[in-house]
C-alpha positions in Angstrom: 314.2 33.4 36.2 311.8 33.2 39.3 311.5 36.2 41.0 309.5 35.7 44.6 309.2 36.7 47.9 308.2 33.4 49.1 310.9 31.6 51.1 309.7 28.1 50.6 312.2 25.6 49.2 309.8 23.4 47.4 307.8 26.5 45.6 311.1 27.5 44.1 311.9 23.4 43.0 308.7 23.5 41.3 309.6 26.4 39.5 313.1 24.7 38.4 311.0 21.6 37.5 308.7 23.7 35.1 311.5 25.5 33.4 313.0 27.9 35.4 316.6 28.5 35.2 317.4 30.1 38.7 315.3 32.3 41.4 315.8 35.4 43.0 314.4 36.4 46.3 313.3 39.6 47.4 314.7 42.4 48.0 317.6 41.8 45.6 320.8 44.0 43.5 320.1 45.2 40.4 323.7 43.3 40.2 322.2 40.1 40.8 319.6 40.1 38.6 321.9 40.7 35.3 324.5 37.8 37.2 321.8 35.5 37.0 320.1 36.8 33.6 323.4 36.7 32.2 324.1 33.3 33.1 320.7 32.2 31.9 321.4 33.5 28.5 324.9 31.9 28.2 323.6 28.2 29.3 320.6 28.8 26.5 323.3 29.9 24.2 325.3 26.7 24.7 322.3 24.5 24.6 321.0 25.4 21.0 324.9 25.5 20.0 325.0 21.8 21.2 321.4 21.2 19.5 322.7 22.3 16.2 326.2 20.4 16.9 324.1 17.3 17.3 321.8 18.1 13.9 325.0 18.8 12.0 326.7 15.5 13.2 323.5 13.7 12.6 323.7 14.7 9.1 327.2 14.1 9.0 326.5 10.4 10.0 323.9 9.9 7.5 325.9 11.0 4.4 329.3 9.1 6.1 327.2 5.8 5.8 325.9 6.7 2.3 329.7 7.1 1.0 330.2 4.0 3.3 327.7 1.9 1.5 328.9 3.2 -1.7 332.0 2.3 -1.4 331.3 -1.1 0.4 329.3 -1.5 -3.0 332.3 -0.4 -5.8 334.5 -3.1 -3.1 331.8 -5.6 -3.3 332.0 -5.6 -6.9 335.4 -5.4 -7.2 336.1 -8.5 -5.5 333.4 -10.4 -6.9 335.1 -9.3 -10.3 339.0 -10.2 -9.0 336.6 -13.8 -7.9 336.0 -14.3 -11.8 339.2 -13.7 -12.7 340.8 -16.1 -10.4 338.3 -18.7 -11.4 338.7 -17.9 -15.1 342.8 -18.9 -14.4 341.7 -21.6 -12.3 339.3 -23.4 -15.3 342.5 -22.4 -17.6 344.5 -24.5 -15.0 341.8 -27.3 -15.6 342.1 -26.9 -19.4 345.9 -27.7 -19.2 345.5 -30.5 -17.1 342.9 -32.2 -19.2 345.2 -31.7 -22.4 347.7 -33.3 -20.8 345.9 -36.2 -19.9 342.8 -36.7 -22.0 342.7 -40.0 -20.3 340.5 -38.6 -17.9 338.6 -35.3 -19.2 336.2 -33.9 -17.7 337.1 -35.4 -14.6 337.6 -32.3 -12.7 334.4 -30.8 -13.5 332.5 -33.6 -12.3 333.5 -34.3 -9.2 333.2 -30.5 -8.3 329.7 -30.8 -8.6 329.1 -34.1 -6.7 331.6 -32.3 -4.0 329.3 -29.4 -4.1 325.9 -31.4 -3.9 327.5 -33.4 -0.7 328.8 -29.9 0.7 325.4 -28.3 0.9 323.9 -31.4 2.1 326.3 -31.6 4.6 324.8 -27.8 5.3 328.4 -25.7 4.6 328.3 -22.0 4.2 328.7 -20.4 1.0 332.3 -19.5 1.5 333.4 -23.2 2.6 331.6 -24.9 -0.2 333.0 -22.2 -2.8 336.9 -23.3 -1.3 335.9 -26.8 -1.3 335.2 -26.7 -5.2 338.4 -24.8 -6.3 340.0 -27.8 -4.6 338.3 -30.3 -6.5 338.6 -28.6 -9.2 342.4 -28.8 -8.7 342.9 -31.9 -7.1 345.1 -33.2 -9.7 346.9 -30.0 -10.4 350.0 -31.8 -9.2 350.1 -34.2 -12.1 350.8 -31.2 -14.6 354.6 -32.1 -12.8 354.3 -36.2 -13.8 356.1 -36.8 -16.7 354.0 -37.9 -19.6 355.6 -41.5 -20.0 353.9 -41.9 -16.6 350.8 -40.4 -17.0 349.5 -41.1 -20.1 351.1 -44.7 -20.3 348.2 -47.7 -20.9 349.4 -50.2 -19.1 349.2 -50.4 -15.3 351.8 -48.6 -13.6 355.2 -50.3 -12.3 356.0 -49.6 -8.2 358.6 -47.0 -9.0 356.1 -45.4 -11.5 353.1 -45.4 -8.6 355.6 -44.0 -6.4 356.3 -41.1 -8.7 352.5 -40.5 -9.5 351.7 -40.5 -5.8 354.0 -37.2 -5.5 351.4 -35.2 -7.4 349.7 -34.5 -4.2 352.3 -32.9 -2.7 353.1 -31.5 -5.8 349.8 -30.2 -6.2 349.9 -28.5 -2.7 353.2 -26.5 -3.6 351.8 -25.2 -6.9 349.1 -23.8 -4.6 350.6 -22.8 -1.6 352.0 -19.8 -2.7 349.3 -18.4 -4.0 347.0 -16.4 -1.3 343.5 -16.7 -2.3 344.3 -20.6 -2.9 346.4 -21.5 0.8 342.8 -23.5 2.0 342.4 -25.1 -0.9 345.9 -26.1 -1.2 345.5 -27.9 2.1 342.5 -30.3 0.6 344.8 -31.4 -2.5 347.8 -31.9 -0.5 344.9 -34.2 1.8 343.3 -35.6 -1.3 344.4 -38.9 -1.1 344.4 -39.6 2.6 342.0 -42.1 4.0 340.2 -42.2 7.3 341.7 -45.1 9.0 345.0 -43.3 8.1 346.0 -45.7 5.5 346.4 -43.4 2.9 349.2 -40.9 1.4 351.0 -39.0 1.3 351.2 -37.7 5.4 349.1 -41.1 6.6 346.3 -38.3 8.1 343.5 -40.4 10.0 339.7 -39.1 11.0 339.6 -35.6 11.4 343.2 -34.9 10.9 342.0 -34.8 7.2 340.4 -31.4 6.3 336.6 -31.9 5.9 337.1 -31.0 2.3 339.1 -33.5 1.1 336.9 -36.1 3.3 334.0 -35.1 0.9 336.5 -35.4 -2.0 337.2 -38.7 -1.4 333.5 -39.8 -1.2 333.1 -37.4 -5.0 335.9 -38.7 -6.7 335.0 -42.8 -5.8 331.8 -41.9 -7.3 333.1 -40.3 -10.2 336.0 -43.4 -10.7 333.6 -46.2 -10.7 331.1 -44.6 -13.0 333.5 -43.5 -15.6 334.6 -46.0 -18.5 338.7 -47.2 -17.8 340.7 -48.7 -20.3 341.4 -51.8 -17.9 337.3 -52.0 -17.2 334.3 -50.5 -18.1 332.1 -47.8 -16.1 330.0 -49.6 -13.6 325.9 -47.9 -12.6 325.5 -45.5 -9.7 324.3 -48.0 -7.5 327.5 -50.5 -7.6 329.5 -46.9 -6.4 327.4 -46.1 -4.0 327.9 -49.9 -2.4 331.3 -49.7 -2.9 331.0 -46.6 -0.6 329.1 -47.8 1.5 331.5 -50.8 2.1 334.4 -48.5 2.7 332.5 -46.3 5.1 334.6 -45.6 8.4 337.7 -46.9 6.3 338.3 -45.4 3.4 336.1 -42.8 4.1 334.3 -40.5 6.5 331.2 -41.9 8.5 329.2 -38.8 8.3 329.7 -37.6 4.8 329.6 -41.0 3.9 325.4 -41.3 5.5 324.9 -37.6 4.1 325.7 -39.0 0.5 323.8 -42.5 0.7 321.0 -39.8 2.0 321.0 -38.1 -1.3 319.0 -39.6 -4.1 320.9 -42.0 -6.9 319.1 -39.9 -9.6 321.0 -36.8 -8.7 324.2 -38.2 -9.6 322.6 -39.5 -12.8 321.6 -36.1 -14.2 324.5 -34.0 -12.6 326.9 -36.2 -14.6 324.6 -35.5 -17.8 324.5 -32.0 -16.9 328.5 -31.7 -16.1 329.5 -33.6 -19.6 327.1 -30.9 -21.3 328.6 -27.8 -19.4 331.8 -25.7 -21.0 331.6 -23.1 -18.0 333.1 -25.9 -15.8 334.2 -24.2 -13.2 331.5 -21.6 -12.0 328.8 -24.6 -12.7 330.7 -26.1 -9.9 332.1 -29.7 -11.7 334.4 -32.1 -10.7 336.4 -35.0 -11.6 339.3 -37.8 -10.4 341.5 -40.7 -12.2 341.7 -44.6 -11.6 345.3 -45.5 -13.0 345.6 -49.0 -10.9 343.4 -51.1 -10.4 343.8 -52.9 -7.9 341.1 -55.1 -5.7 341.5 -53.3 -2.7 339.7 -50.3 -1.2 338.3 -48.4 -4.2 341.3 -46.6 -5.1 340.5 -43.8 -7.7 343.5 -41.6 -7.9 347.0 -42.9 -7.8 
C-alpha cells in the first residue's frame, strides 16, 4: 500500500503498475489504513486460493486424461477383440458355404484379396476396405438358402432354376441386414450382381447407384471366374480376364475401378491366387472368391 503526500495522479499509477495494491494520501485515519490493509490481505488471500485451485485442477486434468487413455486403451482392445470374434463367425459362415457347394471352394477367399488389392489402389481408408472384404467374403452367403438340387446340379441351369439362384442376393442381404456390425456390408451383397449400365439384378442399379463396393466386387469376382477351372470349360490366363474386363469396361463394370485394376500389375494376381489357395486364415488374410454356373456368351457373367 502506497503511502504519499504527493498528489500527482501518474506517481500513484506507477506505483499500481509496479505492484501496489492501493494508495493512501496524507494526512489519513488510522481507520483507513486497516480498510485498505485489510482489503489488500483479502484480495492476496483469494489470489493464492485461486493459484492453488488452478494447480489442483491442473493436476486433476493430468490424471483424468491418464484414466482417459487407459480406458480408451482396455476399449481399444476390447473391440479389436469383439472384431476377431465377428470375423472368426464370419470365416465359419464361409466354411458352411464352401461345404455346401465344393463346386467353388475357395472362392470367397480369393476374391477378398483381389477386392482388397483394388480397394487400396483405389486409395480407401482402412475402415472401408475392412467392410468391403466381409462383403466379399459373404457375397454368396445367400446361396446357403438355394436348395441343393439347384446348386450343386452339373448341368447348366433351367430359366426357372436361374431364377431361383438369382434370389441369393437378396437372400444374402436379409441374412445380413439384421445383424449391426454387418448393415454396410449387407448393402454390397444385396448390390453384388448389379451392373453399371443397369442391366444387372436384382434392383437394375446403374453407375453410382451401385455401392462402390460391390463395383470393385464385380471387377474381383470376373477375375476370379475366368481364371478358375469350370466343369463346362477350363480356367483361362490372367491376361484373357483382364481383356475380358477391359471389354466390359463402362458396361458391365465401373470405368474407374475398371483403369485402377488394368493399372495394377498381371503378376499380382498370379501370386495372390498362389498365396490365397495356400492360406487357411482366409478371412483376416483378406481372400475372396465368386461362381460361374451359366455360361453363357454374353457379358462375362460370373455369379448367377
Amino acid at each position: 500500500v502506497l503511502v504519499t503526500d504527493v498528489h500527482n495522479i501518474s506517481v500513484v499509477l506507477a506505483a499500481i503498475r509496479n505492484g501496489a495494491y492501493d494508495y493512501l494520501l496524507k494526512p489519513f485515519e488510522r481507520d483507513q489504513l486497516l480498510a485498505v490493509v485489510h482489503r489488500a490481505l483479502e484480495a492476496n488471500r483469494l489470489r493464492v486460493q485461486n493459484h492453488l485451485y488452478q494447480c489442483n485442477l491442473e493436476a486433476l486434468v493430468d490424471r483424468r486424461t491418464r484414466e482417459l487413455s487407459q480406458r480408451t486403451g482396455e476399449l481399444s482392445r476390447t473391440i479389436s477383440e469383439l472384431e476377431r470374434s465377428y470375423d472368426s463367425i464370419l470365416e465359419a459362415l464361409g466354411d458352411a458355404l464352401d461345404l455346401k457347394d465344393a463346386e467353388t471352394e475357395g472362392h470367397s477367399k480369393r476374391v477378398t484379396a483381389v477386392t482388397i488389392e483394388i480397394a487400396r489402389a483405389l486409395g480407401l481408408s482402412p475402415e472401408a476396405i475392412r467392410t468391403l472384404a466381409r462383403g466379399a467374403f459373404l457375397h454368396d452367403i445367400g446361396k446357403m438358402a438355394i436348395p441343393d438340387a439347384i446348386l450343386r446340379k452339373p448341368d447348366r441351369l433351367t430359366p426357372d432354376e436361374i431364377a431361383r439362384m438369382r434370389e441369393h442376393s437378396y437372400l444374402g442381404y436379409r441374412i445380413l441386414k439384421k445383424i449391426p456390425f454387418l448393415v454396410e456390408v449387407a448393402e454390397i451383397v444385396y448390390a453384388h450382381q448389379e451392373h453399371w449400365d443397369g442391366s444387372g439384378y436384382p434392383r437394375g442399379l446403374k453407375g453410382e447407384e451401385i455401392p462402390l463396393g460391390a463395383r470393385i466386387f464385380a471387377v474381383a469376382d470376373t477375375l476370379d471366374a475366368i481364371t478358375s477351372d469350370r466343369p463346362y470349360r477350363p480356367a483361362r490366363g490372367v491376361e484373357a480376364a483382364r481383356e475380358e474386363i477391359r471389354k466390359w469396361s463402362g458396361r458391365q463394370f465401373d470405368p474407374e475401378v475398371v483403369r485402377v485394376f488394368l493399372g495394377i500389375s498381371p503378376s499380382v494376381w498370379e501370386c495372390l491366387r498362389l498365396d490365397t489357395d495356400g492360406q487357411q486364415d482366409c478371412f483376416r488374410c483378406g481372400l475372396q472368391l465368386s461362381e460361374d454356373r451359366v455360361g453363357t456368351d454374353g457379358p462375362p457373367s460370373v455369379n448367377v
